[in-house]
C-alpha positions as CSV (number, residue, x, y, z in Angstrom):
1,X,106.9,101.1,35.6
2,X,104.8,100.0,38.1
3,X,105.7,99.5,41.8
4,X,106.7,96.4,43.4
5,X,104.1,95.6,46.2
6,X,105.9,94.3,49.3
7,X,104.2,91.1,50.3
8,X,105.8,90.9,54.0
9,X,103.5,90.2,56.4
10,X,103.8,92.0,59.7
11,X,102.9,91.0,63.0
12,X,99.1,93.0,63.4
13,X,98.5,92.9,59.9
14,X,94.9,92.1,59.2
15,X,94.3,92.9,62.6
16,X,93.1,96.8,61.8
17,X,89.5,96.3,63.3
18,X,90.3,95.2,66.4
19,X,93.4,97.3,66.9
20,X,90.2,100.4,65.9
21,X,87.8,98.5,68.5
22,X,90.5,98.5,71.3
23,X,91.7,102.3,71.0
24,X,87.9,103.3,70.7
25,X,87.6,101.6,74.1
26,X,91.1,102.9,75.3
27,X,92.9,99.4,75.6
28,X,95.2,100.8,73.1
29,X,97.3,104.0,72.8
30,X,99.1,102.8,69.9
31,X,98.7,103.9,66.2
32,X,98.6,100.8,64.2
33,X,100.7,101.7,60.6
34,X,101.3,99.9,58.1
35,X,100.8,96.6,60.4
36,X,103.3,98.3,62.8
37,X,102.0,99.8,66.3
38,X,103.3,103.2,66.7
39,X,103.2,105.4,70.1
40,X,100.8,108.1,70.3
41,X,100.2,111.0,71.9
42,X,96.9,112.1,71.8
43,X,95.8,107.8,72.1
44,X,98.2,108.2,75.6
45,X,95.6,111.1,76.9
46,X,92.2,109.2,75.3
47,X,93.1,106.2,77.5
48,X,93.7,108.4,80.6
49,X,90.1,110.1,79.7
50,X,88.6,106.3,80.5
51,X,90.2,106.0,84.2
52,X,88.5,109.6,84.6
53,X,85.4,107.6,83.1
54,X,86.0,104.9,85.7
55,X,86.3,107.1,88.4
56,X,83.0,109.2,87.6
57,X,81.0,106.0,87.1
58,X,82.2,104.5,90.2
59,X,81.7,107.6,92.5
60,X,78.0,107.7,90.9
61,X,77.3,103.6,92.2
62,X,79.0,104.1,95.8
63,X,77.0,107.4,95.9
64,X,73.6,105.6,95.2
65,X,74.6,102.2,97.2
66,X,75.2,104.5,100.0
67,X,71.9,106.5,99.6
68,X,69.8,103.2,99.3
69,X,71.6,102.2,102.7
70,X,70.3,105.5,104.6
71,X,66.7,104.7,103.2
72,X,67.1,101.2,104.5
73,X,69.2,102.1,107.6
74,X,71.0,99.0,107.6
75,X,73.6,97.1,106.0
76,X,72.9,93.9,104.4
77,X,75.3,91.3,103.1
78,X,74.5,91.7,99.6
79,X,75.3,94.9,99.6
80,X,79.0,94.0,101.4
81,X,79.2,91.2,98.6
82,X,78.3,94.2,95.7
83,X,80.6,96.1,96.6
84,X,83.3,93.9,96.9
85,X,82.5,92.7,92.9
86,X,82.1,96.0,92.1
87,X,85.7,97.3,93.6
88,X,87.0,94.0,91.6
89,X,85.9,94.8,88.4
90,X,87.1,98.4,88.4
91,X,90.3,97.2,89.6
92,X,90.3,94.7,86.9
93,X,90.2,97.6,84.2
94,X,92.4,100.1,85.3
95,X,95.6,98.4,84.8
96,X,95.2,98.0,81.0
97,X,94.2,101.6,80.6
98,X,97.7,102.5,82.4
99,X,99.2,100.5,80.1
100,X,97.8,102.4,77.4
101,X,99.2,105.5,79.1
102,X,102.2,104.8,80.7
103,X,103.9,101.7,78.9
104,X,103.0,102.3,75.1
105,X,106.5,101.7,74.7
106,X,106.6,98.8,75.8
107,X,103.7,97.8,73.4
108,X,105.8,99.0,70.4
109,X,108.8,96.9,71.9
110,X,106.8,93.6,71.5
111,X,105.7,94.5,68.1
112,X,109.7,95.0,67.2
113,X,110.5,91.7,69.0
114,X,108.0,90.1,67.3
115,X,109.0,91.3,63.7
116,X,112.6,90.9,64.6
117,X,111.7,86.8,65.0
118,X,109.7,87.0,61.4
119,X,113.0,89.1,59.8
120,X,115.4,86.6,61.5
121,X,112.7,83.6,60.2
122,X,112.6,85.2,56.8
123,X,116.3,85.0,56.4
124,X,116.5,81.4,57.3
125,X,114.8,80.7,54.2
126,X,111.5,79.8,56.1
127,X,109.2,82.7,56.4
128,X,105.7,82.8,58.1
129,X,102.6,84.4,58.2
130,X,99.5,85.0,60.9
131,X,96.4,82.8,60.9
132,X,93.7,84.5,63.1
133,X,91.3,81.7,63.4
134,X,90.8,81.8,67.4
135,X,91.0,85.7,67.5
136,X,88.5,85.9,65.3
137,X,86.2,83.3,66.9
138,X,86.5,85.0,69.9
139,X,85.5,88.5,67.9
140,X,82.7,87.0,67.0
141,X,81.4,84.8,69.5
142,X,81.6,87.5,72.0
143,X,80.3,91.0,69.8
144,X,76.8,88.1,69.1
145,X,76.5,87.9,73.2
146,X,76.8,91.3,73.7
147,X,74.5,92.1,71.1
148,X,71.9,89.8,73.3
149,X,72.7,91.4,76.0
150,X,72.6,95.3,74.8
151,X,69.3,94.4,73.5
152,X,67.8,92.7,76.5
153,X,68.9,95.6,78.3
154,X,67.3,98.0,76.5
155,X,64.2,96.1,75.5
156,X,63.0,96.0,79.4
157,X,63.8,99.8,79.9
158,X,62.3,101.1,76.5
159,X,59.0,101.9,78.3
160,X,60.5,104.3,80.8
161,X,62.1,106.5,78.5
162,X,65.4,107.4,76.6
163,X,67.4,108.9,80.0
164,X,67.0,105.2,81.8
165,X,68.0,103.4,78.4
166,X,70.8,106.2,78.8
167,X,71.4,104.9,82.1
168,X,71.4,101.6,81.5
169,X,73.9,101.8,78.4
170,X,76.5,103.7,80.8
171,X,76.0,101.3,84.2
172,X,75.8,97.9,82.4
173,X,76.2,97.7,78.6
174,X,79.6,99.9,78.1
175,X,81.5,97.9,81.3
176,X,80.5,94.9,80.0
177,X,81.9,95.3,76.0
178,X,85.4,96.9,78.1
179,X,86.0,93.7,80.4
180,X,85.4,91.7,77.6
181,X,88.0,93.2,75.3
182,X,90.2,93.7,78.3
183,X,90.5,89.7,78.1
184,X,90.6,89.8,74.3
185,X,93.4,92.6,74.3
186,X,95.7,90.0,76.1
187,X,94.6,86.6,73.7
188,X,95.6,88.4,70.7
189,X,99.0,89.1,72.4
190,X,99.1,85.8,73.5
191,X,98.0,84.4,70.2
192,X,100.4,86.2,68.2
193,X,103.3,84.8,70.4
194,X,102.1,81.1,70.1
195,X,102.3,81.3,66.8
196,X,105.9,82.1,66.7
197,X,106.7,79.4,68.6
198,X,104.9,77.0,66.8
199,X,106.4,78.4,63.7
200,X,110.0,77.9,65.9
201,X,109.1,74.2,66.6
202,X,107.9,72.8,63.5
203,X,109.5,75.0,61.0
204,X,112.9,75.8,62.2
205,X,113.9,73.4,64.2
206,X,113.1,70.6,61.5
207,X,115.5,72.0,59.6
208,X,118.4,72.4,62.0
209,X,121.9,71.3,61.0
210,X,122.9,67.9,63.6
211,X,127.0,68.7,62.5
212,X,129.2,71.5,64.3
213,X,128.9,75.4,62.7
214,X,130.6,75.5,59.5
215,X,129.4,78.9,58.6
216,X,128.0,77.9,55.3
217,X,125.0,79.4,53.7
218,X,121.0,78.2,54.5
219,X,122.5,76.8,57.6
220,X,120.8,76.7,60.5
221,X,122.3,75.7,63.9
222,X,120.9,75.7,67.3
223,X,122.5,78.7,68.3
224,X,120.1,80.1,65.9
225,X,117.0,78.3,67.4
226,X,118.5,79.8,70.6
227,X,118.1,83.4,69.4
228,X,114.9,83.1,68.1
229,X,113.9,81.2,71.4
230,X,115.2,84.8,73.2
231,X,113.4,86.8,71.4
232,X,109.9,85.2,71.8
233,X,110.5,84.3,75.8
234,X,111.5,88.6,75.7
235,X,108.3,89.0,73.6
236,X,106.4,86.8,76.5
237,X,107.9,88.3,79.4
238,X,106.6,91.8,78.3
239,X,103.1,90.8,77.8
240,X,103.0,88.9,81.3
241,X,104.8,91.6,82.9
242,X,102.0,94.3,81.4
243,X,98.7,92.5,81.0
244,X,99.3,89.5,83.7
245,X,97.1,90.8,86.4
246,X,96.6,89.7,89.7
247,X,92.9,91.3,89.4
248,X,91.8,90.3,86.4
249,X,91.7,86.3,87.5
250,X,90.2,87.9,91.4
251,X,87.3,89.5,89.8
252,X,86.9,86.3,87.3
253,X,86.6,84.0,90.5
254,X,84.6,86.1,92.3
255,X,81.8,86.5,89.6
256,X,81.9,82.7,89.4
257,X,81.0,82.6,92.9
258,X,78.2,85.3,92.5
259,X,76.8,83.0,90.1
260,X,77.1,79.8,91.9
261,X,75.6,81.7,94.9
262,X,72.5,83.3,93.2
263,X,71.3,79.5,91.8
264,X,72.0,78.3,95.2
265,X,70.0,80.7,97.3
266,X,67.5,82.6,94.3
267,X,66.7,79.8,92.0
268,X,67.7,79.4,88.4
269,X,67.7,82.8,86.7
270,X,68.4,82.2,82.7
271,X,70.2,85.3,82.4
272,X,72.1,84.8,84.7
273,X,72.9,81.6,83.1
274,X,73.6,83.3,79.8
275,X,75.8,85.7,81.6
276,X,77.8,83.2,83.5
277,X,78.4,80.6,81.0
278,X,79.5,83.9,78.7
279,X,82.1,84.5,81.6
280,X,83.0,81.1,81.8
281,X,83.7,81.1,77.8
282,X,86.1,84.3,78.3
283,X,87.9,82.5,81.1
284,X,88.7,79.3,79.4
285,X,89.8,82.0,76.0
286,X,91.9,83.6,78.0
287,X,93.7,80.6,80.4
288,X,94.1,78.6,76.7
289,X,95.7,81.2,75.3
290,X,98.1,80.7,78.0
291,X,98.5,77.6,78.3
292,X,99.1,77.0,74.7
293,X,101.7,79.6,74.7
294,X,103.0,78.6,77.5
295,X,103.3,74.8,75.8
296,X,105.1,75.9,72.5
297,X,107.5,78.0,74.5
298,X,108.5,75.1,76.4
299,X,108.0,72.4,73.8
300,X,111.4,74.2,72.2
301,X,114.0,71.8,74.6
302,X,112.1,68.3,73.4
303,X,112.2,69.4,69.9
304,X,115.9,70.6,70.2
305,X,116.6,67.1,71.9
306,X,114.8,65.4,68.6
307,X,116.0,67.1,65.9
308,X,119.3,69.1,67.1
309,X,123.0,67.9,67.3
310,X,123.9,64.3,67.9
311,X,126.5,63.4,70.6
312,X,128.7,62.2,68.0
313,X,132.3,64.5,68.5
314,X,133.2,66.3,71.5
315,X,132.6,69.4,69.7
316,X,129.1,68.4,69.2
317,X,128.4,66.8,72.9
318,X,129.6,70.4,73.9
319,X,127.4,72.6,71.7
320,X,124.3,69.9,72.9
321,X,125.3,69.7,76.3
322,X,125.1,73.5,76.3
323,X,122.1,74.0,74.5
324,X,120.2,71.4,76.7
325,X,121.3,73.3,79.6
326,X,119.9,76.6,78.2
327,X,116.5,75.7,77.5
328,X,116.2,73.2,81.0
329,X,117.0,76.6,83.0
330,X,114.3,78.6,80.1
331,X,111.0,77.2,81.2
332,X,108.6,79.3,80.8
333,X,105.3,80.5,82.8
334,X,103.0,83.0,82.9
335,X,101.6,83.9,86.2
336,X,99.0,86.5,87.8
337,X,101.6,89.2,89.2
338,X,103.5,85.9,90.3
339,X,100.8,84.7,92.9
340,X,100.2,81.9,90.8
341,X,100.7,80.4,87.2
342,X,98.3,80.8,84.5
343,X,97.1,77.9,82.3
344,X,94.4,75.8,81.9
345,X,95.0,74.1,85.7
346,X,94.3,76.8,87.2
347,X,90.6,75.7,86.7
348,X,90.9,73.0,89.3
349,X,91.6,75.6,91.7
350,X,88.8,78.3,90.6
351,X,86.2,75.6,90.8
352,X,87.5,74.4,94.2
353,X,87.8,77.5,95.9
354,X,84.5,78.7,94.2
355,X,82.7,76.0,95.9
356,X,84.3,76.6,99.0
357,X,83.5,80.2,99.0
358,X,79.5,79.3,98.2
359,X,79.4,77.2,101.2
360,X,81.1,79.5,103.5
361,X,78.6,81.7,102.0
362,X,75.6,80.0,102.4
């Protein structure tokens, strides 16, 4: 007799190679089995091994900065401005390695929440499944640029030998493929949530009884959409609480303003150009993924309001009264350690306060 082959789909299923890329670059502690992430030991100390990583590699720049400044015997304002976008960008790392290390559980939580909304879905009569067309994108729009830029990098140091392309791997190439997937980490979080409350607006709701509970079977009633509405804002409220960092969105203003400043004062530079428009496209990933989370979370209360109970019975003005009342006080947003919300507005202020910064600069 052969064996029945469950075709459930769980949350990370399909999603193997990037959960590999993410623990090979210690984003991720968790063991990914069977589409379910599992804590990890030995994944725990690999993504402590990359802070020590950080530290050496940081202790090796300051060391040389500070060298180059005894030969000069002065100290310029490019090298203040370096070291500020240096400190920024290892600050804008370290927090997803700790989360690796010290909040794996929290990781594993999500993944329950989120198969508790597909089980819940499921036995609704209206089960879902994952498309990863933007993750994927992403995946490969990025790994092409970084394959333009690792070979750039070691093209122009080919002639000097194999310890400066050595070099040049471990200062620029590696940093540059861990910030990246540091955004990415957090869009395929993000991604995975949107999708649930999509699935929970146009699926569910649709199908929502408008008459009191009666208990019978296939119903659905909005105390239902109201569970599943829990369990995603839970869901979102772990991923903004571990991955919404302050520094991340800092260090992604201040290389903007790097940029702006080098056209402004050293001409056009089309790497640089490459480089920031690549930054620019990781940004707008990263605040859409956001913002369209953000959205569908709150998109819940209109779609309640459309499709849910009428006002026709006190019992019913009650229940919709209540509901109404639940979901008004359940807005959702994500926000950079609370200093300010995160969605596609925020680009208003980036540019503005870019520009500002340039001509303080300048």
């Amino acid at each position: 007799m052969s064996k029945r082959i469950s075709t459930v789909q769980t949350p990370f299923q399909n999603l193997k190679v990037i959960a590999m890329l993410c623990r090979i670059l210690g984003l991720l502690s968790c063991k990914l089995i069977k589409g379910r992430l599992k804590p990890s030991v030995w994944g725990r100390y690999y993504c402590a091994l990359w802070i020590l990583i950080y530290c050496v590699y940081s202790a090796v720049v300051y060391y040389d900065k500070y060298i180059e400044s005894l030969e000069e015997k002065t100290i310029s304002k490019d090298l203040i401005f370096f070291i500020m976008r240096f400190t920024t960008f290892i600050a804008s790392l370290i927090p997803y390695n700790c989360v690796g290390i010290f909040q794996a559980q929290d990781l594993v939580k999500f993944s329950d929440k989120l198969e508790t909304y597909d089980d819940r879905a499921r036995a609704l009569g209206h089960e879902r499944t994952d498309k990863h067309i933007f993750i994927w994108l992403f995946l490969v729009c990025t790994t092409g640029t970084l394959t333009r830029y690792t070979y750039y990098a070691i093209n122009e140091k080919v002639a000097d030998g194999a310890t400066e392309i050595v070099k040049i791997i471990f200062n620029e190439v590696v940093p540059l493929i861990v910030a990246t997937y540091c955004i990415f980490i957090t869009g395929v979080f993000l991604d995975l949530i949107r999708q649930r409350f999509r699935h929970l607006n146009e699926t569910i709701i649709a199908h929502v009884s408008q008459l009191p509970v009666t208990g019978s079977p296939g119903e659905i009633t909005v105390y239902d959409v109201r569970y599943l509405h829990g369990v995603l804002i839970d869901s979102a409220n772990l991923i903004n609480r571990l991955y919404g960092s302050f520094f991340t969105a800092f260090f992604i203003l201040i290389e903007i303003v790097a940029s702006i400043y080098a056209f402004a004062t050293d001409g056009i530079d089309y790497h640089e150009i490459g480089t920031t428009l690549d930054l620019f496209f990781q940004a707008l990933y990263l605040l859409t993924m956001y913002h369209f989370a953000t959205y569908e979370a709150n998109r819940v209360e209109d779609r309640v309001l459309k499709y849910g109970l009428s006002f026709q019975g006190k019992k019913c003005r009650l229940d919709r009264i209540e509901m109404m009342l639940y979901f008004y006080h359940n807005r959702y947003t994500f926000t950079a350690a609370e200093f300010f919300i995160l969605d596609l507005t925020i680009l208003f202020s980036i540019i503005s306060a870019a520009l500002t910064f340039v001509l303080i600069l300048i």
